[in-house]
C-alpha positions, 0 to 999 in steps of 0.5 A, spaced: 496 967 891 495 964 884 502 965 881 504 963 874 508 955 874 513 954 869 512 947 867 518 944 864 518 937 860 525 935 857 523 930 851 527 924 848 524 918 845 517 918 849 513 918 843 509 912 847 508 916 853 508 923 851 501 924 850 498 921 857 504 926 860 503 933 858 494 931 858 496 930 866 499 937 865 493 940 862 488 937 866 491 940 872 486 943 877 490 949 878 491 952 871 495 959 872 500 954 869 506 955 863 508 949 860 515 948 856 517 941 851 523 941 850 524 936 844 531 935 845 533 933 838 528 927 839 529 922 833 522 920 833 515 923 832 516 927 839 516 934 836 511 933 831 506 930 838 509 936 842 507 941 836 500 938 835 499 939 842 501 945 843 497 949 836 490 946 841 492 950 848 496 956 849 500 956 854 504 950 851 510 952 848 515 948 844 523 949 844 526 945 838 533 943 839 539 939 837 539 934 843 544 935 849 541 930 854 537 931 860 540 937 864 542 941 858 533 940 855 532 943 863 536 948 862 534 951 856 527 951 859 529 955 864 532 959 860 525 962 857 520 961 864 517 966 865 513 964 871 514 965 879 516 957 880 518 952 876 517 944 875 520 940 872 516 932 870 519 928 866 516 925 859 514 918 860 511 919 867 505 923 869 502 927 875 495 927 878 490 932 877 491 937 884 499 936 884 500 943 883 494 946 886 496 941 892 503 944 892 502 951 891 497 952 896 503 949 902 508 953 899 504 960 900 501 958 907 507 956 909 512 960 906 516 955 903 520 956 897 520 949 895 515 945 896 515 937 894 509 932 894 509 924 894 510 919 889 508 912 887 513 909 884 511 904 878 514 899 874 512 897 867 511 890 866 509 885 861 502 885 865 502 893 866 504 897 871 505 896 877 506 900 884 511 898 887 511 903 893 508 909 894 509 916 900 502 914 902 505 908 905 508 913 911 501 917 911 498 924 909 502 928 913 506 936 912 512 938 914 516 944 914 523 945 915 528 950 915 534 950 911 539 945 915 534 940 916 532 940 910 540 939 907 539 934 913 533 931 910 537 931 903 542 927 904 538 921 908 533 921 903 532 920 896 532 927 891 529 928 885 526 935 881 520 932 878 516 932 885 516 939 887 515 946 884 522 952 886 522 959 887 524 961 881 529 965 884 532 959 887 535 956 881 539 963 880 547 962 879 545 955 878 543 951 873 544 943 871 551 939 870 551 938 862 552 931 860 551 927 867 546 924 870 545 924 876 544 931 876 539 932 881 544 931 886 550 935 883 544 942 884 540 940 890 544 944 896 546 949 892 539 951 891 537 948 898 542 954 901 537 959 898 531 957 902 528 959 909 524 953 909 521 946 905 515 944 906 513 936 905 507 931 904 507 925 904 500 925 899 502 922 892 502 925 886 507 924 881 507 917 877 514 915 877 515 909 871 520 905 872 521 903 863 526 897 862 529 902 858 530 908 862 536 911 865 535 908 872 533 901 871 539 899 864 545 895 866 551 898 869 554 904 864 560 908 866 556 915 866 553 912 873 560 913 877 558 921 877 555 919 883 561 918 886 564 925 884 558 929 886 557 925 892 564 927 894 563 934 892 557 935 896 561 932 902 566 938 902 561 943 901 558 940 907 564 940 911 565 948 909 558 949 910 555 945 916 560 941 919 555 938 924 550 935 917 558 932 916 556 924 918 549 925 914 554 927 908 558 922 910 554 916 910 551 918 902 557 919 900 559 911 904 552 908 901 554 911 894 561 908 894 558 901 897 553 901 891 558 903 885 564 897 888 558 892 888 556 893 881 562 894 878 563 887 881 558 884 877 561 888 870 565 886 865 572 887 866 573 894 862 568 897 867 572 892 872 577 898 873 575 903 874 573 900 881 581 901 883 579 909 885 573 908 889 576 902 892 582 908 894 577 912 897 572 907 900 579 906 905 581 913 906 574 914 908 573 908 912 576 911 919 571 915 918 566 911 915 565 905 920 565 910 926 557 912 922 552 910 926 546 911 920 548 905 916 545 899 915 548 892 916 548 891 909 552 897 907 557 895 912 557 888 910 559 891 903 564 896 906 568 891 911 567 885 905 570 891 899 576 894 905 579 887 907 577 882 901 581 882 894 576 885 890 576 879 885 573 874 891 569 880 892 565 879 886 565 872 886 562 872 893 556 876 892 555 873 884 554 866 888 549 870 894 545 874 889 545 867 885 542 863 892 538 869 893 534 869 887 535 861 886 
């Protein structure tokens, strides 16, 4: 009842944060913990940092490498975890001091082989971080549920590795897509098929920091038309898999082209292109599409605006929209 978790921190130009991460880490109530740093070819100081922490608490170890991104950073610690469950934070967040001792008591009472926490979501302004929502908004409850309502759960909701602990023999066969982001969604149903339930809480206990430079919140690059790739790849599984869970994987995979076409309608006109296959898929799709109850209005304004209209006269309406918006 008090197994061994494997914390993997990928590590890559956090040397601001580094340290208030892996404290959050150690000070952890539940101490049967393993923790791996990754330094991911790190230009600045991170792998020293990593290094100096590590000689002060013996359950650190310290993985040096040529830098392969995100995915291929997790994947190299997963490799060398020896532990019976497996977390993954990221190193410029941190998490509260009972994350661990929280989750691994719900996974063992309820039998779950994955087991996910709550989160404030921050942002790092020039006053300081603020929070900007958090699962506590919704209450302190539990769920469990089983395999499909958890798929269910997925695709209607968002999906991040860092809020949950995973048996380790769930990741076996699977590993993290190399070079792209949003990998989280590329693995998540493989690893939700091996499970008999998830359980949930709405407690928070994960800081995630929304920095000006990170990933999530830059300008609008190339890398993040993955998305709809890995939305579409999800849909057909689906469709093979639990065709009764088909307008839930519809529906992501709507909201996720809605998404993508609006914000290559405010890019350059390099990036502007390749609007031109997710246009050819949003109206393939749309019979299928506008027949889901689940959408918003919003997203099926975009969606209707994005069939019918040019996409140039598109992209100007929701330029002058969002200018009004924000005066």
């Amino acid at each position: 009842m008090n197994p061994l978790i494997s914390v993997i921190v990928p590590v890559y130009k956090v040397e601001p944060y580094l340290r208030r991460c892996v404290d959050s880490i150690i000070k952890q109530t539940y101490t049967n913990l393993e923790i791996i740093l990754v330094d991911d070819g790190s230009p600045d100081m991170c792998g020293m940092i990593c290094d100096e922490i590590a000689e002060k608490d013996d359950r650190i170890k310290v993985i040096h490498k040529k830098n392969g991104g995100l995915s291929d950073a997790r994947n190299a610690g997963i490799e060398i975890a020896t532990g019976e469950w497996l977390s993954f934070i990221d190193s410029d967040d941190w998490i509260e001091p009972t994350m661990y001792e929280k989750l691994i008591h719900n996974a063992n009472k309820h039998s779950a082989q994955i087991s996910i926490g709550g989160v404030f979501d921050e942002a790092m302004t020039i006053d300081g971080i603020v929070v900007i929502k958090t699962t506590a908004d919704k209450g302190n409850s539990i769920e469990i549920r089983n395999k499909v309502n958890a798929i269910e759960h997925f695709l209607s909701n968002a999906w991040s590795a860092w809020d949950k602990i995973y048996r380790r023999e769930i990741f076996e066969g699977v590993r993290y897509p190399v070079g792209e982001i949003n990998e989280d969604e590329a693995i998540a149903l493989y690893l939700l098929e091996k499970c008999e339930r998830v359980v949930y809480t709405n407690e928070p206990f994960y800081h995630y920091i929304r920095r000006p430079e990170s990933i999530t919140t830059t300008a609008f690059n190339p890398k993040k038309l993955i998305w709809a790739k890995h939305c579409r790849d999800n849909l057909a599984w689906i469709s093979e898999h639990y065709p009764e869970l088909l307008p839930y994987a519809r529906s992501r995979y709507c909201g996720c082209l809605v998404w993508l076409l609006s914000e290559l309608s405010q890019a350059n006109s390099e990036l502007r292109q390749s609007s031109k296959e997710l246009l050819k898929e949003l109206k393939a799709e749309y019979p299928n599409f506008k027949k889901l109850s689940s959408l918003s209005n919003n997203t099926r304004t975009h969606m209707t605006l994005q069939k019918y209209l040019p996409f140039g006269m598109y992209s100007l309406l929701l330029k002058t929209w969002r200018r009004l918006r924000h005066g």
